[in-house]
C-alpha positions in Angstrom: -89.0 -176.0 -87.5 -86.2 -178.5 -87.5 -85.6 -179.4 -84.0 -82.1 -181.0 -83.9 -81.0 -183.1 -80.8 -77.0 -184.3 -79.9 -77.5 -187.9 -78.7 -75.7 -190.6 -77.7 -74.8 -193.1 -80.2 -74.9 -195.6 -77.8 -78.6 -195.7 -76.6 -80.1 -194.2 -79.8 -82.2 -196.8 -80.6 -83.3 -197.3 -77.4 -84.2 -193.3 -77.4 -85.0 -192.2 -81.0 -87.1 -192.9 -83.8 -85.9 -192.0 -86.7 -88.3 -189.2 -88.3 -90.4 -187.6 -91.3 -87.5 -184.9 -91.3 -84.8 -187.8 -91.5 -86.4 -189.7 -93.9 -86.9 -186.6 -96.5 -83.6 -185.7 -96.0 -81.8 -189.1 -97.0 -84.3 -189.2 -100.1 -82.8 -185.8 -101.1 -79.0 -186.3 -100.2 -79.6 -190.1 -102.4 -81.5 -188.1 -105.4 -78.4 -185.3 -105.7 -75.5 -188.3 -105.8 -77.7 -189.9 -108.0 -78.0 -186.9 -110.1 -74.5 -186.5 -110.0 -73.7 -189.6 -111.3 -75.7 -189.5 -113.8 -74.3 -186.2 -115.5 -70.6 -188.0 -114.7 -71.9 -190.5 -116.5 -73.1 -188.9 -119.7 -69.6 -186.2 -119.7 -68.0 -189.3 -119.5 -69.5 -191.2 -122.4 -69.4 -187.4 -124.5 -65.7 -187.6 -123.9 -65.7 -184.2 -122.3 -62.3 -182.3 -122.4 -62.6 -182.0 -119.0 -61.6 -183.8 -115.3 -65.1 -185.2 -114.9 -64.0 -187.0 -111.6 -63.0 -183.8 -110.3 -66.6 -182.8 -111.0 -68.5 -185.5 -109.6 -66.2 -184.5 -106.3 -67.5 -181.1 -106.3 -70.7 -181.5 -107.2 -71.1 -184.3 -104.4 -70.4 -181.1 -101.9 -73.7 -179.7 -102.4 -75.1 -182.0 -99.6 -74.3 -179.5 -97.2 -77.5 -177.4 -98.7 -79.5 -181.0 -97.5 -77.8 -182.4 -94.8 -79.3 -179.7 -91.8 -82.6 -181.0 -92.1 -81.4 -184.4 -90.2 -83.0 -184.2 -87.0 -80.2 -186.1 -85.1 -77.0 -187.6 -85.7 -78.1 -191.8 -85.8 -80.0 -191.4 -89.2 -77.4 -189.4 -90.8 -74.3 -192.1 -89.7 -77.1 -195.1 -90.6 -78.5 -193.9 -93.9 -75.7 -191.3 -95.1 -72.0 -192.1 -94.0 -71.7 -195.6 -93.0 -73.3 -197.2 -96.1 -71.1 -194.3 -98.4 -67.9 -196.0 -96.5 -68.1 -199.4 -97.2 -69.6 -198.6 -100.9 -65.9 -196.8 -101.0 -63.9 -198.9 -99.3 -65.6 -202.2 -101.1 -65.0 -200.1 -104.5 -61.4 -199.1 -104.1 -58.1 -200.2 -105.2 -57.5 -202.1 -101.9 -60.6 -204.3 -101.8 -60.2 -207.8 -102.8 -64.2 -208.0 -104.7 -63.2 -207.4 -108.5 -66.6 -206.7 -109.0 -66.5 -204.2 -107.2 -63.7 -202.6 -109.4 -66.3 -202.6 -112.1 -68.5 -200.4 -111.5 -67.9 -196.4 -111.9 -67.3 -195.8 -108.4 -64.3 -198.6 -108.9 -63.5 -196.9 -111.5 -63.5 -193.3 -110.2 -61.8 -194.6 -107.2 -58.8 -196.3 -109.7 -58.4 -193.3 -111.5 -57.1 -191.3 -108.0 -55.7 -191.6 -104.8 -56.7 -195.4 -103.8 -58.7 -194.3 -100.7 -59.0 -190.9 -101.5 -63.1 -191.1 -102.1 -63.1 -193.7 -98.6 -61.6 -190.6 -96.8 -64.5 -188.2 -98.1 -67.0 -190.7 -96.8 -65.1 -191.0 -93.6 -64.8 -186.7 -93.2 -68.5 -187.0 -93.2 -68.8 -189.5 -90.7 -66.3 -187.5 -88.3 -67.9 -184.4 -89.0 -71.5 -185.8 -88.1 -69.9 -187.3 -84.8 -67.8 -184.2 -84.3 -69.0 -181.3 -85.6 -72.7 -181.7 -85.3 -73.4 -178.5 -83.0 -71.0 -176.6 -85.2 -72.8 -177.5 -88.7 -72.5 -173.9 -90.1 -68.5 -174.9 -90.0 -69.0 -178.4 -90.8 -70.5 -177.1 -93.9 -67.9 -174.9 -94.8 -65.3 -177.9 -93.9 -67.0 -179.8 -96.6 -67.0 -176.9 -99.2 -63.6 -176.5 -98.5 -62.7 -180.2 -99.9 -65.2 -180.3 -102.3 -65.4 -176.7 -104.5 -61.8 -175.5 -103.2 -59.6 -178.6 -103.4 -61.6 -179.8 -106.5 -61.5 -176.6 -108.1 -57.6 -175.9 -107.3 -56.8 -179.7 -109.5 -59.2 -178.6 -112.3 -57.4 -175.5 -112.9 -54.1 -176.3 -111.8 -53.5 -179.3 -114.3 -55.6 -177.2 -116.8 -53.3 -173.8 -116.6 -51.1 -174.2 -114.1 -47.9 -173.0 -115.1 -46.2 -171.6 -112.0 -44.9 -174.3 -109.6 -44.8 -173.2 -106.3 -44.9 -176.3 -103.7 -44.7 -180.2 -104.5 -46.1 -179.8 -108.3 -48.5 -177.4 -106.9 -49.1 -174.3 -108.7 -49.8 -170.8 -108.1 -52.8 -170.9 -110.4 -54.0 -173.9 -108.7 -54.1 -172.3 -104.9 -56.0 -169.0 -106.4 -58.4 -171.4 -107.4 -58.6 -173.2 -104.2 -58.9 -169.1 -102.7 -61.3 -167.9 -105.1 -63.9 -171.2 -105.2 -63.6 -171.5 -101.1 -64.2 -167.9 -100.7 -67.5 -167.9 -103.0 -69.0 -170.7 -101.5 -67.8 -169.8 -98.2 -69.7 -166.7 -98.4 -73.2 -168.6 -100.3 -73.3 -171.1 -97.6 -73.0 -168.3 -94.5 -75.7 -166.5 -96.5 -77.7 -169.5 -97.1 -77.7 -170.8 -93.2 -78.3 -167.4 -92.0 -81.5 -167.4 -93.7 -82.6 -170.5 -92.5 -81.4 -169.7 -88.6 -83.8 -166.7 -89.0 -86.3 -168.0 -90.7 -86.3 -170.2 -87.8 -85.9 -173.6 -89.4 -81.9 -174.3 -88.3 -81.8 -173.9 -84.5 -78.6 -176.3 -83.3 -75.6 -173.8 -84.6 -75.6 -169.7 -84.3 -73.5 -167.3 -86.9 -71.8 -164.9 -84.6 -72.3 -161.3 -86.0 -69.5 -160.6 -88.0 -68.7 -160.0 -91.5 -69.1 -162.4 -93.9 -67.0 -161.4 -96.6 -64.7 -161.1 -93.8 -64.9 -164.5 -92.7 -65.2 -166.0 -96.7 -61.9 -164.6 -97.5 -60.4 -165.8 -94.1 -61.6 -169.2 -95.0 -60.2 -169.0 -98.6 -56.7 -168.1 -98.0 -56.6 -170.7 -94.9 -58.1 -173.6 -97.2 -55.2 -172.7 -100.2 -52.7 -172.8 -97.6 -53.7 -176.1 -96.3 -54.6 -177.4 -99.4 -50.9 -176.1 -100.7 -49.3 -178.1 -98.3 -51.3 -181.4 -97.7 -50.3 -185.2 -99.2 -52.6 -185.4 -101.7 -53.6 -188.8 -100.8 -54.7 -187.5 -97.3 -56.5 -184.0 -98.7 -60.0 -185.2 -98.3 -59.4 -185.4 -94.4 -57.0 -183.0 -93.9 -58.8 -179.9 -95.4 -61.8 -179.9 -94.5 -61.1 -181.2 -90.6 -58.5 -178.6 -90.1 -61.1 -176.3 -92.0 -63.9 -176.8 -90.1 -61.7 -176.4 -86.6 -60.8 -173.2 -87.8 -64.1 -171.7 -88.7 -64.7 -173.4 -84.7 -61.9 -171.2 -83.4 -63.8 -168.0 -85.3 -67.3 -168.8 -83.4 -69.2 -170.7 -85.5 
């Protein structure tokens, strides 16, 4: 059973070692973004008709399946977020090492918003210091960036032919709905089982419905997603995401 503890940053070292559960957990989070480099990797060099950064920003979403097994919040900030924002920050547009700009995280990173990937790294970070007793919407919050807003720019440049806000389409938001509701509903299922299985302990589901819930979470996130910058999207959803699901009990 995964016993997870709130501590203070300030005096964890002094009060924490950092443990088997910890460890395991990096080693999984680092071998599914390495995995899901490597399959951006080869779409890329296939020359798939498709927005493969879009799908390396999904995929990277599936950490929330991983990241409940951290015992506290320390090893996830020391081995998880921190080093994820200055491998951003040092790879984007506004960083002044052009080797840096080299590599496929530069290049990822060129190819969108300038900090928009330094902003997913920082949600992470702020969710971990923020949202660590309320992980069940944390997770969500996540899900809500990765699968809804990623899914809403694959299918609204792909088929989008109704404008409705900004260059946003109609066909875009549905997407947004559809993919956040799904996952909404696999992640509530998926974190029930482990809370009674007895291996998630820190966060409760309250007893409602969870289809319920998934499609209040969808039409929230394509709202949100409708009408946030673009550049600012990967704090903005899944902050104001995660609050909401707070505001619902979980």
């Amino acid at each position: 059973m995964t016993n997870r503890k709130s501590i203070n940053i300030c005096y964890a070292f002094q009060r924490e070692m950092f443990s088997a559960e910890d460890l395991l957990a990096t080693v999984l989070v680092y071998l599914l973004l390495a995995a899901v480099l490597v399959l951006f990797i080869v779409l890329r060099r296939k020359k798939v008709d498709i927005d493969t950064r879009k799908v390396l920003h999904i995929l990277t979403g599936n950490f929330v399946f991983i990241w409940w097994m951290y015992e506290s919040q320390l090893p996830m900030l020391v081995f998880f977020a921190f080093p994820f924002m200055a491998l951003l920050l040092l790879s984007s547009p506004v960083s002044k090492l052009d080797f840096m700009h080299r590599n496929v995280i530069g290049q990822v990173s060129a190819e969108g918003h300038s900090l928009g990937l330094f902003f997913y790294a920082c949600t992470i970070a702020v969710m971990v210091l923020v949202f660590f007793e309320n992980f069940v919407a944390a997770s969500i919050g996540i899900i809500a960036m990765t699968y809804g807003d990623g899914f809403s720019s694959l299918v609204g440049k792909r088929h989008g032919k109704r404008p409705i806000y900004k260059g946003k389409t109609l066909e875009g938001s549905l997407a947004a709905f559809a993919a956040t509701t799904i996952m909404t509903y696999v992640v509530l299922l998926f974190y029930d089982m482990l809370i009674a299985g007895g291996h998630y302990t820190i966060s409760t589901i309250p007893d409602v419905s969870f289809p319920l819930v998934a499609l209040a979470a969808g039409i929230f996130v394509a709202v949100v997603e409708l009408i946030s910058p673009g550049e600012y999207d990967n704090l903005i959803t899944p902050l104001a995401t995660a609050a909401f699901l707070v505001l619902l009990g979980f």
